[in-house]
C-alpha positions as CSV (number, residue, x, y, z in Angstrom):
1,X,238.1,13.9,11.1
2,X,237.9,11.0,9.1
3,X,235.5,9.7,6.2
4,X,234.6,6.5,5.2
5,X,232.0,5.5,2.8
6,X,230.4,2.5,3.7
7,X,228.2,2.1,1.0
8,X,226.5,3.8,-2.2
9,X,223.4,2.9,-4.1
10,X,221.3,4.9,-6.1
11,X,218.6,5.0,-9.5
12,X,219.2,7.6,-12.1
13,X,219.4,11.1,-11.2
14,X,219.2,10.0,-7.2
15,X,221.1,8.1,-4.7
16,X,222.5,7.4,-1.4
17,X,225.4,7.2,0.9
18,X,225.9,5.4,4.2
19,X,229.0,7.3,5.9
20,X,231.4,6.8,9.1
21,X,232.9,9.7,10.4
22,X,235.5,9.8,13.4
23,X,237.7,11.8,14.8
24,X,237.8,14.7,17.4
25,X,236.2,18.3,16.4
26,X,237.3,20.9,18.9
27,X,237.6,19.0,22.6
28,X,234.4,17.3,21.3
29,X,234.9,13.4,19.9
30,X,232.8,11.7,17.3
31,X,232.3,8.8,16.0
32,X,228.4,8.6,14.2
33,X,227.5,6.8,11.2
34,X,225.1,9.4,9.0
35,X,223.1,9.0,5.6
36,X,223.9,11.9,2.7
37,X,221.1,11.6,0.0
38,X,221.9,13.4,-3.1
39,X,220.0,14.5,-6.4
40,X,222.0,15.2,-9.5
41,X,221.3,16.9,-12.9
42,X,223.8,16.3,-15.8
43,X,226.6,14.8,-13.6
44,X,226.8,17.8,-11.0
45,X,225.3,17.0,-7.6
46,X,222.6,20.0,-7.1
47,X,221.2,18.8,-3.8
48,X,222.2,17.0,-0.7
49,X,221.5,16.4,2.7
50,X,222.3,14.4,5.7
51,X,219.9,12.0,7.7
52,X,220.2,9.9,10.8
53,X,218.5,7.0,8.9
54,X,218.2,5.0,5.9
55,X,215.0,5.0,5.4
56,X,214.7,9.4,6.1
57,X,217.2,9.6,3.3
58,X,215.2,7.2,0.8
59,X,212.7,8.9,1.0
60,X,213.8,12.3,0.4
61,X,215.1,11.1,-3.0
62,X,211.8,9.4,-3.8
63,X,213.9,5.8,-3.5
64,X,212.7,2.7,-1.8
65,X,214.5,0.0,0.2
């Protein structure tokens, strides 16, 4: 597999990430872009999830466009 970050934005203790990932898991290839939306709490990440859209992980973190 491989990672690329595309892009990272966020406001105090919340941002978000838009990520590329390719490569061939198993017999199965991908190639999908995703969203990871992260909260943080003294410089540790203590939350994170992964959305199919910008807008899903905004608001998850309380962020708008």
């Amino acid at each position: 597999m491989h990672w690329e970050v595309l892009n990272v934005r966020g406001l105090g203790d919340r941002g978000i990430a838009h990520i590329r990932m390719d490569g061939t898991l198993g017999e199965i290839s991908l190639d999908l872009t995703v969203w990871l939306a992260a909260r943080l709490s003294e410089g540790r990440v203590t939350w994170w999830s992964w959305y199919r859209t910008e807008q899903e992980a905004l608001e998850a973190v309380g962020l708008r466009e």
